[in-house]
N, CA, C and O atoms as a GROMACS GRO file, in nm:
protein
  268
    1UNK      N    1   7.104  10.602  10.983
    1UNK     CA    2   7.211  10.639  11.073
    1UNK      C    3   7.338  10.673  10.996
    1UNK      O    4   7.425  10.740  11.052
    2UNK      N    5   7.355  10.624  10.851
    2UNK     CA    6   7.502  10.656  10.827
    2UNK      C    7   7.508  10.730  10.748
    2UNK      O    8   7.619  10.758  10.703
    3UNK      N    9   7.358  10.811  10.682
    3UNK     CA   10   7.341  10.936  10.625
    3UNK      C   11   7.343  11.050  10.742
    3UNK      O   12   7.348  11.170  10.714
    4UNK      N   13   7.338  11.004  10.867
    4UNK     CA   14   7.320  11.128  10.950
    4UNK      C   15   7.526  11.165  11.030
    4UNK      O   16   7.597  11.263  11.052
    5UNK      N   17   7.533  11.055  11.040
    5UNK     CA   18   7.657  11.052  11.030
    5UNK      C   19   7.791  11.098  10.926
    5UNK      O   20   7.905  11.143  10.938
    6UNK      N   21   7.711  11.064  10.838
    6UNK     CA   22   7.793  11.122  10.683
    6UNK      C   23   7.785  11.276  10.705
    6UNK      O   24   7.878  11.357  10.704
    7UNK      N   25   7.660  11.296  10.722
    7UNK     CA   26   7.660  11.466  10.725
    7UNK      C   27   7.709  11.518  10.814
    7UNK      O   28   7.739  11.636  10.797
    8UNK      N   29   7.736  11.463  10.927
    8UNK     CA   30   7.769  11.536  11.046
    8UNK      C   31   7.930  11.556  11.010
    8UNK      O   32   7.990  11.663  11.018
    9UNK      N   33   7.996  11.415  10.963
    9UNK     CA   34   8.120  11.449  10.930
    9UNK      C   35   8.157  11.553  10.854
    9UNK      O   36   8.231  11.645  10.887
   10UNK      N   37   8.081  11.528  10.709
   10UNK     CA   38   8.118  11.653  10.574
   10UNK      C   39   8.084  11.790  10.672
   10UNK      O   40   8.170  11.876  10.661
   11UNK      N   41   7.991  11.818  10.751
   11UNK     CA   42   7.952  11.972  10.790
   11UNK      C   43   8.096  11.958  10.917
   11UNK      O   44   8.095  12.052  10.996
   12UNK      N   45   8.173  11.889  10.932
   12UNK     CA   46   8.306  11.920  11.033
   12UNK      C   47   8.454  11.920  10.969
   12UNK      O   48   8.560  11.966  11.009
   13UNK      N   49   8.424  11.864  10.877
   13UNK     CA   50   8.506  11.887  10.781
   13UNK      C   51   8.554  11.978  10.677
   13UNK      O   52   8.656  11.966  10.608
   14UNK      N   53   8.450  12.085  10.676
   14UNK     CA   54   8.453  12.212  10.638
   14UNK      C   55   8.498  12.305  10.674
   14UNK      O   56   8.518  12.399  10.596
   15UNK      N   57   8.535  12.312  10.825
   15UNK     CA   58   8.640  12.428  10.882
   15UNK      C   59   8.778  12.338  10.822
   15UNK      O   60   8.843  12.375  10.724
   16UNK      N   61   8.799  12.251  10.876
   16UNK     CA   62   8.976  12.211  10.846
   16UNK      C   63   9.000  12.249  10.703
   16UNK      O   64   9.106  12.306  10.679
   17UNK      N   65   8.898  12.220  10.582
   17UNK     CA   66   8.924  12.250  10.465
   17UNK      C   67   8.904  12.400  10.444
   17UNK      O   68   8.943  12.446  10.336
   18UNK      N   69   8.859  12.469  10.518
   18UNK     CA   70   8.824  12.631  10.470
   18UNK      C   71   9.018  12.661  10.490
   18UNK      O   72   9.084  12.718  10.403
   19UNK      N   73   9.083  12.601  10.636
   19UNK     CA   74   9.180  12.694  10.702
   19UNK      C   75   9.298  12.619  10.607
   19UNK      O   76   9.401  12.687  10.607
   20UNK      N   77   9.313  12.467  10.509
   20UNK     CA   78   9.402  12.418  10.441
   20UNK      C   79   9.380  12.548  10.327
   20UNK      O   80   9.472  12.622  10.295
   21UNK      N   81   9.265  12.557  10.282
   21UNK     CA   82   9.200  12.683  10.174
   21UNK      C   83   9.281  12.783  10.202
   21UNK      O   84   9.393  12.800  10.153
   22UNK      N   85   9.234  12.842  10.269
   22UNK     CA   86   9.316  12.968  10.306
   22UNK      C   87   9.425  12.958  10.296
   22UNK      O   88   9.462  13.019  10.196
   23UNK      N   89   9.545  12.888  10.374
   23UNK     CA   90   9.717  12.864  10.345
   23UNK      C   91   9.752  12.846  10.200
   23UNK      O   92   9.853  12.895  10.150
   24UNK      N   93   9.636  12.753  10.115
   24UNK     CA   94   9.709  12.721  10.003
   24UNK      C   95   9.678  12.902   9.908
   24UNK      O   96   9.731  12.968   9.818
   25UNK      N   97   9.602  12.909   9.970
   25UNK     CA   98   9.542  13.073   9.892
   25UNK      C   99   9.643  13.184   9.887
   25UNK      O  100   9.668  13.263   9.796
   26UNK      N  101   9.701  13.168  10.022
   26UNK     CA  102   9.818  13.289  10.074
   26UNK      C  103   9.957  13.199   9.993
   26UNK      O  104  10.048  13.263   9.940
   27UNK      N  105   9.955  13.083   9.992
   27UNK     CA  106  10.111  13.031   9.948
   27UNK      C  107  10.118  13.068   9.763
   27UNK      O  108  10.210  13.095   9.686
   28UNK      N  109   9.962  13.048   9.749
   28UNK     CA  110   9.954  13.058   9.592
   28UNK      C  111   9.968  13.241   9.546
   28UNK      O  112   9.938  13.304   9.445
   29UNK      N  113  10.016  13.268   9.649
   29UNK     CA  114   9.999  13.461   9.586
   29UNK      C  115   9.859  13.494   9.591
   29UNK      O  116   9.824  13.570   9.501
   30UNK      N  117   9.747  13.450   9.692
   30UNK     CA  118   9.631  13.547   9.646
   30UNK      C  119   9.597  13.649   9.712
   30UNK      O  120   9.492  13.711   9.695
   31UNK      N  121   9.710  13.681   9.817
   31UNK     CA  122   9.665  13.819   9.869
   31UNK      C  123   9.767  13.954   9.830
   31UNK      O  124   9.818  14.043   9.898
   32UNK      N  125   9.768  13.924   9.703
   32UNK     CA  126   9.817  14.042   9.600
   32UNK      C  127   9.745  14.171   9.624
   32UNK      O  128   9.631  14.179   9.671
   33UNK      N  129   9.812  14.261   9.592
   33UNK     CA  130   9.755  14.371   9.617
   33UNK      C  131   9.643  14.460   9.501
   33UNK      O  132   9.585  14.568   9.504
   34UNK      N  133   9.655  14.325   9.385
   34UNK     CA  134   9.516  14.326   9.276
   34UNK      C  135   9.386  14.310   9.289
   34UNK      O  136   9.424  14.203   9.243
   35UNK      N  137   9.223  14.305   9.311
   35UNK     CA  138   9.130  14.278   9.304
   35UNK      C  139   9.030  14.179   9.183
   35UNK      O  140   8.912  14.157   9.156
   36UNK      N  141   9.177  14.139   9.134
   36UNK     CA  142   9.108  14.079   8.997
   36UNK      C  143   9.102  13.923   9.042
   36UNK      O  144   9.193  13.867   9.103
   37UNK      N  145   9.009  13.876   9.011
   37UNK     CA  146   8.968  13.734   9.050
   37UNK      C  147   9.039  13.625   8.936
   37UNK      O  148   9.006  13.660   8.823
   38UNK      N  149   9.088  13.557   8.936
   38UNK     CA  150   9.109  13.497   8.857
   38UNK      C  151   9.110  13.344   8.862
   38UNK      O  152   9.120  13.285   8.970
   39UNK      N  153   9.100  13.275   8.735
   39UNK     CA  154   9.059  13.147   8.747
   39UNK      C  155   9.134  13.054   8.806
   39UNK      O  156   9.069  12.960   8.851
   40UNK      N  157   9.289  13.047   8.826
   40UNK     CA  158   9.308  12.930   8.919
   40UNK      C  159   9.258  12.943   9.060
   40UNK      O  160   9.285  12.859   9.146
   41UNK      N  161   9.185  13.051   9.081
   41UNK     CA  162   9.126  13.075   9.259
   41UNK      C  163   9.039  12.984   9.275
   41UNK      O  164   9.011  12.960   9.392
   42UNK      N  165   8.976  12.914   9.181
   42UNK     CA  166   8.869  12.778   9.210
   42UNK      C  167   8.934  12.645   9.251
   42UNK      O  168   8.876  12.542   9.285
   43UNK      N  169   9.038  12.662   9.243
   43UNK     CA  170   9.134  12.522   9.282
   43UNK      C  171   9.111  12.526   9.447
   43UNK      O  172   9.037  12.464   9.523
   44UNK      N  173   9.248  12.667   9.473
   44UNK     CA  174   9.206  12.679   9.646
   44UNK      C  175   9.077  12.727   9.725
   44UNK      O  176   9.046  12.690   9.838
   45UNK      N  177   9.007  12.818   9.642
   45UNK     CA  178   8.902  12.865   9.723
   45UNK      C  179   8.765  12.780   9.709
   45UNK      O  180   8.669  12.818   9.776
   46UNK      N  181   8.751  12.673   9.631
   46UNK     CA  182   8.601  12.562   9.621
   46UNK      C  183   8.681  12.422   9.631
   46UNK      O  184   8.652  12.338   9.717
   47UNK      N  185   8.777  12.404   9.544
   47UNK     CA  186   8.840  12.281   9.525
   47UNK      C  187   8.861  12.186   9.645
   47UNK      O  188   8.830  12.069   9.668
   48UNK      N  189   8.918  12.273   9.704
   48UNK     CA  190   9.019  12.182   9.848
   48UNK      C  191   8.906  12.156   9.998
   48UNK      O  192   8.895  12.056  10.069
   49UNK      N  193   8.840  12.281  10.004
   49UNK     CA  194   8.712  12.234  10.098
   49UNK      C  195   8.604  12.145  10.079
   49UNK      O  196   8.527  12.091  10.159
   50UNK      N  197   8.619  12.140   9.913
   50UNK     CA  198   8.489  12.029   9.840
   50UNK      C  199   8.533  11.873   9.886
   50UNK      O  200   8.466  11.785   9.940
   51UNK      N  201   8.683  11.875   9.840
   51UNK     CA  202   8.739  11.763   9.847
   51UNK      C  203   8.728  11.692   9.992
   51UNK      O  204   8.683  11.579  10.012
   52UNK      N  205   8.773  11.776  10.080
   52UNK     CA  206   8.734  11.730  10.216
   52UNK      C  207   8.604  11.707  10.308
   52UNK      O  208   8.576  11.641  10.408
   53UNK      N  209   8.524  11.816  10.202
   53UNK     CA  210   8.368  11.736  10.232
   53UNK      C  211   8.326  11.618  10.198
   53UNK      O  212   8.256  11.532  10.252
   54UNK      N  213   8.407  11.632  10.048
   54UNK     CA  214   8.312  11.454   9.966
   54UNK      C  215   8.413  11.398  10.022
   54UNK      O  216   8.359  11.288  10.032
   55UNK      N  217   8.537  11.378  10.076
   55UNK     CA  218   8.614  11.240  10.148
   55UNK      C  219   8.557  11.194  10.342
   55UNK      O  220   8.543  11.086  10.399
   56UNK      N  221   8.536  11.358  10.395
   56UNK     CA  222   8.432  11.309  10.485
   56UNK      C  223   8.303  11.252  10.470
   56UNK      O  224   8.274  11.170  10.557
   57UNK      N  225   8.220  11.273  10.383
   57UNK     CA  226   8.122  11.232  10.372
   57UNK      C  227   8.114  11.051  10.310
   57UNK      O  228   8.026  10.965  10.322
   58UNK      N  229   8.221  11.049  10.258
   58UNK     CA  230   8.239  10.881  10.197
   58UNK      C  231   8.292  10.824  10.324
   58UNK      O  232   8.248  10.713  10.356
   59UNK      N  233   8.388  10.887  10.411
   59UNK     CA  234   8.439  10.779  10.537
   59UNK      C  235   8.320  10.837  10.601
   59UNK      O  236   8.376  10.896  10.693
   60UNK      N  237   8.172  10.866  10.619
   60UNK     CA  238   8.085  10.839  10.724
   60UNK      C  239   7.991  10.758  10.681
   60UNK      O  240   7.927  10.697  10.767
   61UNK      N  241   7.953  10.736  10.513
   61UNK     CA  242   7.854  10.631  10.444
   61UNK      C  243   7.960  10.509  10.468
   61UNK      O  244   7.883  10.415  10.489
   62UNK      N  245   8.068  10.467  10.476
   62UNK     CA  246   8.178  10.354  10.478
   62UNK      C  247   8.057  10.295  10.596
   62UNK      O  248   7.983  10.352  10.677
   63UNK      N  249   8.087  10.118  10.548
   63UNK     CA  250   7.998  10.052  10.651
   63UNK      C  251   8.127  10.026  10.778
   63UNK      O  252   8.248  10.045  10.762
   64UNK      N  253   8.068   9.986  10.888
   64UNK     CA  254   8.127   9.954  10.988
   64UNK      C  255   8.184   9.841  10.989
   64UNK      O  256   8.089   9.770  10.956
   65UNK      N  257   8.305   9.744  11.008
   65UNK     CA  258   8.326   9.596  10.998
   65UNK      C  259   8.258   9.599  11.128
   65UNK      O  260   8.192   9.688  11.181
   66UNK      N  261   8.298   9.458  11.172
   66UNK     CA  262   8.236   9.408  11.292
   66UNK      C  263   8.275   9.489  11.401
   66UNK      O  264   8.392   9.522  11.420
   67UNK      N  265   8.148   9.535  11.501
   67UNK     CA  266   8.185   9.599  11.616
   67UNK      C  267   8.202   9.524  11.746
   67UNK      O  268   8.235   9.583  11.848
   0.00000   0.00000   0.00000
């Protein structure tokens, strides 16, 4: 149950982190009018949605105290 739960969180937690992604993407200058990819784009564009998957996914393995 708290692997199915874990996942359910990390897979809902992936829109809020795509749309933090995106803002930090536009605040960081990446919709320049260049096509060149460049390496700090792994910070906002994998970094910040990863992060919010693996922190959802640890608060859904977290055991329950007493219910």
């Amino acid at each position: 149950m708290r692997l199915l739960r874990a996942s359910v969180f990390a897979l809902i937690a992936l829109f809020p982190g795509i749309v933090v992604a995106l803002g930090a993407y536009l605040l960081l200058g990446g919709a320049t009018e260049s096509n060149d990819w460049e390496t700090w784009m792994y910070g906002p564009c994998y970094g910040i949605p990863a992060a919010f998957v693996i922190a959802a996914f640890a608060l859904g393995l977290k055991e329950d105290g007493e219910v």
